[in-house]
N, C-alpha and C positions, 0 to 999 in steps of 0.2 A: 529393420529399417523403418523409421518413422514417417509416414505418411501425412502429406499435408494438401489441406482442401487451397480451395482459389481462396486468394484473399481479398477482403474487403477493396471493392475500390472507392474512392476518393469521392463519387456523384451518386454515394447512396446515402443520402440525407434526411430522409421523409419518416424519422420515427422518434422516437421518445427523447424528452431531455435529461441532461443530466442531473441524476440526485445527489442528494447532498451528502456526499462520501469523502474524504480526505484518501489519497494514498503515499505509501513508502514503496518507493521502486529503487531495480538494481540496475546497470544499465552495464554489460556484460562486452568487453573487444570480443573481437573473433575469435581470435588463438583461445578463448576460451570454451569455443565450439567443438565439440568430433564431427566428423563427417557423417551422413550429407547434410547435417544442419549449417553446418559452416557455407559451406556454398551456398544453401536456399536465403540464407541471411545477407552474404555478398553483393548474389542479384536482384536481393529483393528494396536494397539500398541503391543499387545502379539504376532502379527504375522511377523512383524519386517519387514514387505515390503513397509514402510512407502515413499513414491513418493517423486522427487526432483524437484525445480521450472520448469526445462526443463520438465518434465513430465507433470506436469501441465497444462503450453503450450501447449504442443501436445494434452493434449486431450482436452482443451478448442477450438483449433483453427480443431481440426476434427471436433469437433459437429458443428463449425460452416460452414464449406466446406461443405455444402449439397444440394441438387437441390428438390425444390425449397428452395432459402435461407430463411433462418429465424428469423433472426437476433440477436438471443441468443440461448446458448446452450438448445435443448428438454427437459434436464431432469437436477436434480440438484446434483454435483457432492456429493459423498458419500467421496471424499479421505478428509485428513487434512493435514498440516507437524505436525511432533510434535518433541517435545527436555522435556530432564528431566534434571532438576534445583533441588537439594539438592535433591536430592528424590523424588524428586514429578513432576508427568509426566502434559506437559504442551501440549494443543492443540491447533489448529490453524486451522477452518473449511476454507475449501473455499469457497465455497459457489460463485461456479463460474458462476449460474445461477441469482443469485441476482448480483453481480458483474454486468452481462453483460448487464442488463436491464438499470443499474447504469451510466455503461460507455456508451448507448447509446443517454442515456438523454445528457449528456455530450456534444457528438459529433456534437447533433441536437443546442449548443450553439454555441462551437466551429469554425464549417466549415459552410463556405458557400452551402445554396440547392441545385445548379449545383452538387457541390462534392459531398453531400451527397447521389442524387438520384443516381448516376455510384457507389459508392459503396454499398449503399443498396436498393432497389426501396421502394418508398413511401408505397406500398403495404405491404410490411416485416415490416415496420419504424410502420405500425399501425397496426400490427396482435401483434406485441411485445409489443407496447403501451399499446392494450388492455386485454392483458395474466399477463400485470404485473399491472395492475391495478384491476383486479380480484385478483390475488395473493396476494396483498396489503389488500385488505379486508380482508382475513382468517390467515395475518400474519401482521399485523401492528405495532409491536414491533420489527420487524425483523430487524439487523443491521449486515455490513460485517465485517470481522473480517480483510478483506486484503483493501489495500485502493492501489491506483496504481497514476505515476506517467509517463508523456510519453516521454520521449526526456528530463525529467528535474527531480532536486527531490526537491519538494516545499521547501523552507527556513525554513518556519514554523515547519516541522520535526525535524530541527537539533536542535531547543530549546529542544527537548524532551532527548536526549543523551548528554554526555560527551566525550570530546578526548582520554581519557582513556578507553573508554569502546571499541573502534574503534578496528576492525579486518578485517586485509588485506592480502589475496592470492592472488599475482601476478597470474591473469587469471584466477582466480576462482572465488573467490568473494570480493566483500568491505562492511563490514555490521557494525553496531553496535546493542549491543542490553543492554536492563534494565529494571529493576523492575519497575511495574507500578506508585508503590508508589514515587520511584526517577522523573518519570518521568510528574506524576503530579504535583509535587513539584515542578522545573522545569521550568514549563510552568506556573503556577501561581505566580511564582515570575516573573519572567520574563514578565509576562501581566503587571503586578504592574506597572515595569519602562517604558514599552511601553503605557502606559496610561497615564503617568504622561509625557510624554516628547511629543513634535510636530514635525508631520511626520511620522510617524509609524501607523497610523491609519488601512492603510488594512493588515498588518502584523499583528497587534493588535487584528482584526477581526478575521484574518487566527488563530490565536490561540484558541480562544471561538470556533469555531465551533470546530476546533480537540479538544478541552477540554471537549466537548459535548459529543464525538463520545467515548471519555475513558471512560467516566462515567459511559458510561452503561458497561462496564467490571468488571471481580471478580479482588479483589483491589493485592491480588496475585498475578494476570499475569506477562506477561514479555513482553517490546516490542519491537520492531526491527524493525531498518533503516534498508534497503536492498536496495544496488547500482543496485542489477538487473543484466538486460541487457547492463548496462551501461558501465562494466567493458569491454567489449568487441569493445565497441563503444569510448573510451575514450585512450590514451595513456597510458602505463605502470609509465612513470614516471609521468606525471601528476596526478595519481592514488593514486601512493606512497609517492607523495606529500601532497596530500589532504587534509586538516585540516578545512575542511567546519564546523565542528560542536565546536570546538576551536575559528573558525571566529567567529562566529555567537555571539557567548558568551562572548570573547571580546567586541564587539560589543554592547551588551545589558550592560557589566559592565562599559563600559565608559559611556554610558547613566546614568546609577546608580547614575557615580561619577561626575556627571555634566559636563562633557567630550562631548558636543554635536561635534565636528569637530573630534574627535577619533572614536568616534560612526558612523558618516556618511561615514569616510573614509575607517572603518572595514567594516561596512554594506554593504556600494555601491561598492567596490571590491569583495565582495561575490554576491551578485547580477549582476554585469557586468558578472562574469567569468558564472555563467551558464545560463544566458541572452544569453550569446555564443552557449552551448551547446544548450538550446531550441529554437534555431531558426534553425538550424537542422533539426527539425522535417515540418519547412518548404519548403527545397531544393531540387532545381528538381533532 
């Protein structure tokens, strides 16, 4: 039976802001739960202090400010976000303990071992190695429900949504969101014309593994781009300009229509502009 700590409440404000991350979340109904998580998700939405990404944050990056470091959160968060669609209440676990073990394999590709040892010593790097490799054994089905992106938000995403579906709060947020079923649809078309055309190959690949990662969700969900930390990091009007996921699509339709010089020109214009952005994440 999976155990769940208290969850974040809503009046714990006083720490870190958010960085500049983009994510892809899945947002799961119930009937997609076993028991007792079905329940714990139930009342945990009956009590309406459901946590905001900035919350999240703060209590991801508490668990990890601790002496001696450890290089993922102790324990696995109990909160979710959740939102209700026609009626029906939809979840989104964090699961900010698998997340963290997730993003430190990541990091061990990423950066150089000088970098790595100043930010976490080798010591943390295989006490978390080996906690989540145990872990793995007694949940090997286990998948995250939030996927994160750092300083960028992979291209591959924005096949998943439409320009239409795009929601913009000058300073609050830039997200889109849609039904899983759209957005498999989507992405399987869209592989079709990426396979058949040359040059696309590791975008082509970027799609099969996120095609991977839907699969195992209830075909009901809902998913959503989320700019993140981004919108803070990024200009207002460059914001409210953005049609990254309209590029993207043009893009793949001129591919369709034998269009290869429309297609490289959409494409590599989307790719330069946040080529820009992610190199950011490199700046002293």
């Amino acid at each position: 039976m999976t155990e769940y700590p208290e969850p974040l409440l809503p009046s714990a404000r006083s720490a870190p802001t958010v960085p500049y991350a983009s994510y892809l979340r899945v947002y799961e109904p119930l009937a997609a739960f076993a028991e007792p998580e079905r329940t714990h998700w139930a009342a945990y939405a009956r009590r309406g202090t459901a946590p905001t990404a900035q919350d999240e944050l703060r209590r991801s990056l508490a668990e990890l400010v601790r002496v001696p470091l450890v290089g993922v959160p102790a324990h696995e968060s109990a909160d979710a976000f959740t939102a209700e669609v026609d009626g029906v209440l939809l979840v989104c676990p964090w699961r900010t303990r698998l997340r963290g073990w997730l993003a430190l394999e990541e990091l061990v590709e990423q950066f150089p071992l000088p970098v790595l040892d100043a930010a976490l010593p080798p010591g943390a790097r295989r006490r978390a190695a080996a906690e989540y490799e145990r872990w793995r054994e007694r949940n090997p089905d286990a998948r995250p429900w939030i996927r994160t992106g750092v300083w960028q938000i992979p291209l591959r995403w924005f096949v998943l949504v439409a320009d239409d579906e795009r929601e913009y709060v000058q300073g609050e947020r830039l997200r889109y969101r849609t039904p899983m079923v759209q957005a498999r649809r989507r992405l399987a078309r869209a592989l079709r014309t990426l396979r058949a055309a040359e040059g696309y190959g590791m975008l082509a690949e970027g799609l099969v593994e996120v095609g991977s990662w839907l699969e195992e969700f209830h075909p009901r969900s809902m998913v959503e781009l989320d700019y993140g930390g981004l919108v803070h990091a990024l200009p207002a009007d460059r914001l409210a300009a953005d049609r990254s996921a309209a590029d993207l699509a043009a893009g793949v339709e001129a591919l369709r229509a034998g269009d290869a010089e429309g297609a490289a020109e959409a494409y590599g214009g989307l790719a330069e502009r946040w080529r820009a952005v992610r190199e950011r994440l490199f700046a002293n």
